[in-house]
mmCIF file of the C-alpha atoms, coordinates in Angstrom:
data_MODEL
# 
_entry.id   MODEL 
# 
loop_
_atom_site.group_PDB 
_atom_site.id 
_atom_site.type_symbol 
_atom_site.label_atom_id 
_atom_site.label_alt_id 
_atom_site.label_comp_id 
_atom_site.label_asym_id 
_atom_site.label_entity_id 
_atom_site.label_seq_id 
_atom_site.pdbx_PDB_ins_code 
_atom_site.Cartn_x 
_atom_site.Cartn_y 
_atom_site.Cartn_z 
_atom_site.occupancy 
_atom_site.B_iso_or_equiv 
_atom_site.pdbx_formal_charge 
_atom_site.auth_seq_id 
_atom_site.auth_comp_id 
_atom_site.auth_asym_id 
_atom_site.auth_atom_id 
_atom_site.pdbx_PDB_model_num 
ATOM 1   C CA . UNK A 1 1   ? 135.037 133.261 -40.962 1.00 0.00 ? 1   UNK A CA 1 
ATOM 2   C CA . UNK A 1 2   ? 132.973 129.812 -41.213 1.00 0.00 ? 2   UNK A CA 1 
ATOM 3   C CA . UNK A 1 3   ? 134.832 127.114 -42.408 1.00 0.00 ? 3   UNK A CA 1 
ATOM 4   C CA . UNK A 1 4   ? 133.069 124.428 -44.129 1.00 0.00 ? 4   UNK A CA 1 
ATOM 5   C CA . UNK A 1 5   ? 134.735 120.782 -44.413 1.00 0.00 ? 5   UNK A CA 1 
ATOM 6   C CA . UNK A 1 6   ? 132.279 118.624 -46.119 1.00 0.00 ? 6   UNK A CA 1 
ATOM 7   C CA . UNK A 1 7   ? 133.725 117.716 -49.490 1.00 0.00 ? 7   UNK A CA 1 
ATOM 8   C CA . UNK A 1 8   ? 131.433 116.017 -52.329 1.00 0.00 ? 8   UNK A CA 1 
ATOM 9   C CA . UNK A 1 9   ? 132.965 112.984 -53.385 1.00 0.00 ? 9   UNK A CA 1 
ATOM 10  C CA . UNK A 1 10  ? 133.958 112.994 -56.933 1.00 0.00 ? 10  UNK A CA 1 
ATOM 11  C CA . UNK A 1 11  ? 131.709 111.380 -59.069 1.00 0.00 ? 11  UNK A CA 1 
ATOM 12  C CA . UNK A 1 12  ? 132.864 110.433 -62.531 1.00 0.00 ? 12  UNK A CA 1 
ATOM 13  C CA . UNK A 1 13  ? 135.208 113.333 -63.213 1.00 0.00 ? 13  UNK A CA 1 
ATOM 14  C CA . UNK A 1 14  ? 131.609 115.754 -62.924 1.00 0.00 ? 14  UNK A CA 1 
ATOM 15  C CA . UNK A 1 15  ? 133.473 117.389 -59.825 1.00 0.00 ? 15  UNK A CA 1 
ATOM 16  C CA . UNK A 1 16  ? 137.182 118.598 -59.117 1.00 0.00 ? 16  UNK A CA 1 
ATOM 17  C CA . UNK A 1 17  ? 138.879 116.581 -56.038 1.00 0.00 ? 17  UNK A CA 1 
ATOM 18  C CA . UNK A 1 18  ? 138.192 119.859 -53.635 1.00 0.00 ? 18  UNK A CA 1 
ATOM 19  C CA . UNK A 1 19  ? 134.355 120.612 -54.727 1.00 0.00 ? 19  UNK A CA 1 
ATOM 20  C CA . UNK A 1 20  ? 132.984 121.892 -51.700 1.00 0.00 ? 20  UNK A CA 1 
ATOM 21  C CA . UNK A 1 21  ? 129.260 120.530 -50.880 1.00 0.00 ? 21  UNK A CA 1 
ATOM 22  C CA . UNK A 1 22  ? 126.911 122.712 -48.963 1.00 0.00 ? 22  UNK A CA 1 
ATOM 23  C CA . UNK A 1 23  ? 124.186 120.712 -47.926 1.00 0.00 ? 23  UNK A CA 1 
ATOM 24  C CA . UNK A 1 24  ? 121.693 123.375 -46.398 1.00 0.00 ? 24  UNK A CA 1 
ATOM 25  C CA . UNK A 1 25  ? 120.218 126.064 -48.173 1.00 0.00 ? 25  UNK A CA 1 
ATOM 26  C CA . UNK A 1 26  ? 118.335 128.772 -46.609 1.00 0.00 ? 26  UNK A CA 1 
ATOM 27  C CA . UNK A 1 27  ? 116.546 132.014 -47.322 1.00 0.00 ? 27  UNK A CA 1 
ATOM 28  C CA . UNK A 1 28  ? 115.015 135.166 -45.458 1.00 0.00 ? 28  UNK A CA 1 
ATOM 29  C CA . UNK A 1 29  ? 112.692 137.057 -46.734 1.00 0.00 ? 29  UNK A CA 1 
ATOM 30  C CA . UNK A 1 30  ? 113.004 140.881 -45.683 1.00 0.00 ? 30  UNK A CA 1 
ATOM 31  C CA . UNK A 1 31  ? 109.781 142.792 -46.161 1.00 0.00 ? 31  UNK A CA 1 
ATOM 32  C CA . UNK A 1 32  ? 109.294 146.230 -46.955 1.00 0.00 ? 32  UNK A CA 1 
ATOM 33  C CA . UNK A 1 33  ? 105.863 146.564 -44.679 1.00 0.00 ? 33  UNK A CA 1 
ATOM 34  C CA . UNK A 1 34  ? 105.557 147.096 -41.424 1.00 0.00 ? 34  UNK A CA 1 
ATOM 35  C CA . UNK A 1 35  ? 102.697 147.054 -39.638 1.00 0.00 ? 35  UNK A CA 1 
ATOM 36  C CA . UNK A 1 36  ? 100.786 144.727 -42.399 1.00 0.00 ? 36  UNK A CA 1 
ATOM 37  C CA . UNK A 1 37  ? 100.924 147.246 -45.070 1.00 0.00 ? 37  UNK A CA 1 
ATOM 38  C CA . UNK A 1 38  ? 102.496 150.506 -44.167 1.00 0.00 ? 38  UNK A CA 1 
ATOM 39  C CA . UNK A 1 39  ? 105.325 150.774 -46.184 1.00 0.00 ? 39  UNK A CA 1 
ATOM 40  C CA . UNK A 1 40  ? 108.790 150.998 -44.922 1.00 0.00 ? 40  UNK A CA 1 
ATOM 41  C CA . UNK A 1 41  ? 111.525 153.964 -45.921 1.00 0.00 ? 41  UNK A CA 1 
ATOM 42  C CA . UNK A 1 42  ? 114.483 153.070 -48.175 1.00 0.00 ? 42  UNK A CA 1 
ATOM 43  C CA . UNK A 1 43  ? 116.555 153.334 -45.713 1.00 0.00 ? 43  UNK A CA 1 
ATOM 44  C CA . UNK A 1 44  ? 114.789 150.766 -43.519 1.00 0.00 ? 44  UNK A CA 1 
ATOM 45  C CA . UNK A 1 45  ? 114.990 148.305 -45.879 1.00 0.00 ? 45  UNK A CA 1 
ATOM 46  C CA . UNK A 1 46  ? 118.930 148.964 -46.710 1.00 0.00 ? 46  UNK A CA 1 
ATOM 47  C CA . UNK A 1 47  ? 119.480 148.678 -42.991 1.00 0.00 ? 47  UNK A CA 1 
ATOM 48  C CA . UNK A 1 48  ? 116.896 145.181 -42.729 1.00 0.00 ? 48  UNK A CA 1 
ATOM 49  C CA . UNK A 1 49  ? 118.667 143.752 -45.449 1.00 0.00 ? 49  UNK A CA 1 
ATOM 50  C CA . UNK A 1 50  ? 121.917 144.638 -44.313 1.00 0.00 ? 50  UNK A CA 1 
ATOM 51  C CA . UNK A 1 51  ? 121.650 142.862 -41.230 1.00 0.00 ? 51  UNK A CA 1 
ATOM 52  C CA . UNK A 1 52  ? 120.436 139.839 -42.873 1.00 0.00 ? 52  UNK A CA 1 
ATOM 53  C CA . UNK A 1 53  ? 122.896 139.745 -44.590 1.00 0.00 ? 53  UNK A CA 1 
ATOM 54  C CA . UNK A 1 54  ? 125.507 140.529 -41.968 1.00 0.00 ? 54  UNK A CA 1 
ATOM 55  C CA . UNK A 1 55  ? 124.051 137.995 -39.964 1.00 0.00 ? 55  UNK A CA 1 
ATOM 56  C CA . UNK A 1 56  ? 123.688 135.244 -42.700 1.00 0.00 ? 56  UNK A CA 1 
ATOM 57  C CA . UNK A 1 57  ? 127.311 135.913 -43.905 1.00 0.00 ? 57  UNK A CA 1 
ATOM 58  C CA . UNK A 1 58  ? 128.768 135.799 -40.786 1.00 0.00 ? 58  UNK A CA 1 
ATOM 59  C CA . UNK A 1 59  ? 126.844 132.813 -39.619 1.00 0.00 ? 59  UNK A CA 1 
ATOM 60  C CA . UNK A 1 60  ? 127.619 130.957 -42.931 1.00 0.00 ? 60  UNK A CA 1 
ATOM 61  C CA . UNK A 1 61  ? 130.106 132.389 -44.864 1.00 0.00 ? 61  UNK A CA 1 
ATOM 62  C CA . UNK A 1 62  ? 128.467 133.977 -47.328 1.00 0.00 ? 62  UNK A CA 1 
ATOM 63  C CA . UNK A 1 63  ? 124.963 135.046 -49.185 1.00 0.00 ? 63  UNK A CA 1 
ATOM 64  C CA . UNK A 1 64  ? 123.227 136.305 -52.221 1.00 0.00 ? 64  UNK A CA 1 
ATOM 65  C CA . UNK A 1 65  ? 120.529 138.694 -52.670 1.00 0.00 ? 65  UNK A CA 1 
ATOM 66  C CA . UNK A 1 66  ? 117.478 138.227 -54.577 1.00 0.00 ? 66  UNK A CA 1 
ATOM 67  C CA . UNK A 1 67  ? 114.999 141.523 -55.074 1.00 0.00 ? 67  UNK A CA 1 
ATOM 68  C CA . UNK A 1 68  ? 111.315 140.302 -55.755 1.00 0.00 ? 68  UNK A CA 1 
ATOM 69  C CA . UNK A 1 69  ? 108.098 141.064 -55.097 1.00 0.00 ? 69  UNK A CA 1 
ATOM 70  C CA . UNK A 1 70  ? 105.647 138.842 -52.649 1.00 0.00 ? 70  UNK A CA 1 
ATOM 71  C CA . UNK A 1 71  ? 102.309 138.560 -52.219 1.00 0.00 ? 71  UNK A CA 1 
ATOM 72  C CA . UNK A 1 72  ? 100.105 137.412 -49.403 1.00 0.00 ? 72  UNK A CA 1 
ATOM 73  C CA . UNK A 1 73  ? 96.387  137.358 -47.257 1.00 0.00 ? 73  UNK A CA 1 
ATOM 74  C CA . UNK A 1 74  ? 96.257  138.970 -44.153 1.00 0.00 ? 74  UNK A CA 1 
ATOM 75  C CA . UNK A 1 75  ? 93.336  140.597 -42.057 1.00 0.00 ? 75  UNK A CA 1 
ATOM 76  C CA . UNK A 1 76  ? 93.457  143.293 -44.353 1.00 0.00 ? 76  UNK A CA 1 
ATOM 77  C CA . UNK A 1 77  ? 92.900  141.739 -47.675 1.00 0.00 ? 77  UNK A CA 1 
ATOM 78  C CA . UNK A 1 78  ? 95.727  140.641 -50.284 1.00 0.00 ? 78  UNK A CA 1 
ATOM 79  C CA . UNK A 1 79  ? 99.044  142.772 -50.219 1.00 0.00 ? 79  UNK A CA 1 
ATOM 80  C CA . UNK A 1 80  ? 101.822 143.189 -52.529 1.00 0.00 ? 80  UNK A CA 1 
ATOM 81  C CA . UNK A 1 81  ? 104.754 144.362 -51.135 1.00 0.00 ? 81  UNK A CA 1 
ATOM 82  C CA . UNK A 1 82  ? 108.922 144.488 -52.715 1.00 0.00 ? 82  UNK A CA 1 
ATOM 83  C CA . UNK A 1 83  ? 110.757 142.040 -50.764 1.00 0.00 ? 83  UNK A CA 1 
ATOM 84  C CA . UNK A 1 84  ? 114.888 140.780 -50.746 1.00 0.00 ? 84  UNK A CA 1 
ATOM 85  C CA . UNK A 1 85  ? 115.309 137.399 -50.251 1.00 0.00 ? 85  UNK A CA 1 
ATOM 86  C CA . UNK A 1 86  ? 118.652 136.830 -48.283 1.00 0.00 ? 86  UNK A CA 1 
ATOM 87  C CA . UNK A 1 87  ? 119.929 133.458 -49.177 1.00 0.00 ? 87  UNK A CA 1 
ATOM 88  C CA . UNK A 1 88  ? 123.020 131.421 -47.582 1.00 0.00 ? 88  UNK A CA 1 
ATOM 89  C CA . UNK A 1 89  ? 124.310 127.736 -48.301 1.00 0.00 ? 89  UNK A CA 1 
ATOM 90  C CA . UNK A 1 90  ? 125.921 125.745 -45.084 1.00 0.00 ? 90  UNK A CA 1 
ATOM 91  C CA . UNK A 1 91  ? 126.998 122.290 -44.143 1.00 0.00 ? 91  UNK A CA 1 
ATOM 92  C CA . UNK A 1 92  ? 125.486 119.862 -41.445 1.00 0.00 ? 92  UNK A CA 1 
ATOM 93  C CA . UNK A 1 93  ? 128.327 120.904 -39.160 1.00 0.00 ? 93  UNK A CA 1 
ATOM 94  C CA . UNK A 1 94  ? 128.028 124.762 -39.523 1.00 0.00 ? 94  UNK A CA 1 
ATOM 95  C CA . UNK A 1 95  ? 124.377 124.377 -39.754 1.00 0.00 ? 95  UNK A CA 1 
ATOM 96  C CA . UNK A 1 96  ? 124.263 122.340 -36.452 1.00 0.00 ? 96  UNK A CA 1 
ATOM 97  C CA . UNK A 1 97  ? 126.507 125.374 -34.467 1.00 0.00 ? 97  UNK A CA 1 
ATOM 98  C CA . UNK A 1 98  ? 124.161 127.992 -35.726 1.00 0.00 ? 98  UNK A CA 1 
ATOM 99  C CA . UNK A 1 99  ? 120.247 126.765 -36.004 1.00 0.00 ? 99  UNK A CA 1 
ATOM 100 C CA . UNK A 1 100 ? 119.413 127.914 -32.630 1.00 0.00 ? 100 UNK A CA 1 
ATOM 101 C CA . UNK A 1 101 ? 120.744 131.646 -33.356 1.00 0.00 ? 101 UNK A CA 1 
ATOM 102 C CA . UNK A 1 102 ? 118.471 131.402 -36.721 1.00 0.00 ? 102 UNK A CA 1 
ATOM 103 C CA . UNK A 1 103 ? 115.906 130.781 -34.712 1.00 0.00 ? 103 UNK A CA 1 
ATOM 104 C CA . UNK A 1 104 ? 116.258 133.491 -32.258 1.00 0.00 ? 104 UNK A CA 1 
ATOM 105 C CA . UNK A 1 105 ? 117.566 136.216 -34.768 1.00 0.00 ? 105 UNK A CA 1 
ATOM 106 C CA . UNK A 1 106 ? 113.841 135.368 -36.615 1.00 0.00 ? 106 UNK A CA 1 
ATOM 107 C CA . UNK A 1 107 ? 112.016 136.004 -33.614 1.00 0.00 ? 107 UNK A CA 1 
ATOM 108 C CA . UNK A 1 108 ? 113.499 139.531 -32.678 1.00 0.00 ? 108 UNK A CA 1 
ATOM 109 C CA . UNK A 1 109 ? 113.563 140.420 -36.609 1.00 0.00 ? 109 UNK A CA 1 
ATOM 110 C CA . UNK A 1 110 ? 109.449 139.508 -36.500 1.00 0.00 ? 110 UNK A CA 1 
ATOM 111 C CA . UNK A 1 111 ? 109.498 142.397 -33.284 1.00 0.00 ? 111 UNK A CA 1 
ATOM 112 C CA . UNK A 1 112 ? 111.840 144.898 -34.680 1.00 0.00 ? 112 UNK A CA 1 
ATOM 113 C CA . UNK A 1 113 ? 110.213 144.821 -38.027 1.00 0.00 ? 113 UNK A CA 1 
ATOM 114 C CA . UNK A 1 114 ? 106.381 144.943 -36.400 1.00 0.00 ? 114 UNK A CA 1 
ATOM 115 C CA . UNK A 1 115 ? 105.511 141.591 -38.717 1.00 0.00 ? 115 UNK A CA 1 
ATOM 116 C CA . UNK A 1 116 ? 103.265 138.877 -37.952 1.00 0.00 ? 116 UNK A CA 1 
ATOM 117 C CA . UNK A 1 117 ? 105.543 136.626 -39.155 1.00 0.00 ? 117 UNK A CA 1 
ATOM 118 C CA . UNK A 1 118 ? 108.682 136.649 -40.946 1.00 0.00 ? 118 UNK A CA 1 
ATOM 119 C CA . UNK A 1 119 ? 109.448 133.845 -43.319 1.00 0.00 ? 119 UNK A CA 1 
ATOM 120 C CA . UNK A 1 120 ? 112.334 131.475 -43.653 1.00 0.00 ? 120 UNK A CA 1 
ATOM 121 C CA . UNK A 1 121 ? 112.760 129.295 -46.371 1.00 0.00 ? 121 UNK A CA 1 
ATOM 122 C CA . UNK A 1 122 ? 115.053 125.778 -45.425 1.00 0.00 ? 122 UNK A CA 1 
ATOM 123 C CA . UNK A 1 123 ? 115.399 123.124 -47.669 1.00 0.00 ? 123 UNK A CA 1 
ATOM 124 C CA . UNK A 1 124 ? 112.219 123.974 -49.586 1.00 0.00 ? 124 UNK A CA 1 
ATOM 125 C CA . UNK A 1 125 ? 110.409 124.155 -46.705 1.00 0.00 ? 125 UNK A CA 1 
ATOM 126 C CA . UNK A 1 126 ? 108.761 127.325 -46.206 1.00 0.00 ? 126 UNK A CA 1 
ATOM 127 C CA . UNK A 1 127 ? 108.852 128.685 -42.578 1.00 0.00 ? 127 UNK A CA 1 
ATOM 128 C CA . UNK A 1 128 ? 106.444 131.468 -41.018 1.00 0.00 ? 128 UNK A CA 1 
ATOM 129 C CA . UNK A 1 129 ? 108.376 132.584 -37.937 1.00 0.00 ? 129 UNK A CA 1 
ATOM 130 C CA . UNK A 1 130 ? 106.285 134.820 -35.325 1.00 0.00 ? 130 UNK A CA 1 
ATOM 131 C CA . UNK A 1 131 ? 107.468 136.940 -32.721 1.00 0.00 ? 131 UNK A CA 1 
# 
């Protein structure tokens, strides 16, 4: 389990003394296309979105699941497609330990997934991630 130790200093009674401050927030967003536009089985998408999470959770204690749908421009015109967004809170320290696997676990989801890209939302930054 990831233990996170930055505490927010209290600030004019708006926190209790042990608020717990997560400074990085993150998100994946798990497609349901492979392939540009062929669509994925149900299943598929359980098991891509359970290993985001697994691997966000694990990696960061926790996460939350968003379902939505996205939108983008490829080679083939415009495509809609259902999406999860996986997101997951850390602090510096945690985040520090565990940017590197991000990184890597991106790249091999962009293979195993047959995506151009998959993207990876930090800080409000949005993140295209190739193989």
């Amino acid at each position: 389990m990831v233990r996170h130790k930055t505490r927010l200093k209290r600030k004019a009674g708006l926190f209790p003394k042990k608020t717990m401050r997560l400074e990085k927030q993150m998100a994946i967003v798990v497609p349901s296309t492979k392939e540009f536009n062929k669509q994925i089985t149900k299943k598929e998408m359980m098991n891509r979105v359970r290993s985001v999470r697994n691997f966000l959770t694990e990696n960061f204690g926790g996460s939350t699941r968003v379902k939505g749908i996205g939108s983008y421009s490829g080679k083939g015109g415009v495509v809609d497609e259902n999406v999860v967004v996986v997101e997951a809170f850390a602090d510096n320290p945690v985040w520090d330990k565990s940017k590197s696997s991000v990184s890597n676990f991106l790249r091999q989801k962009a293979r195993d997934w047959s995506q151009e890209s998959v993207g990876y939302q930090l800080e409000g930054d949005l993140y295209l991630v190739e193989p």
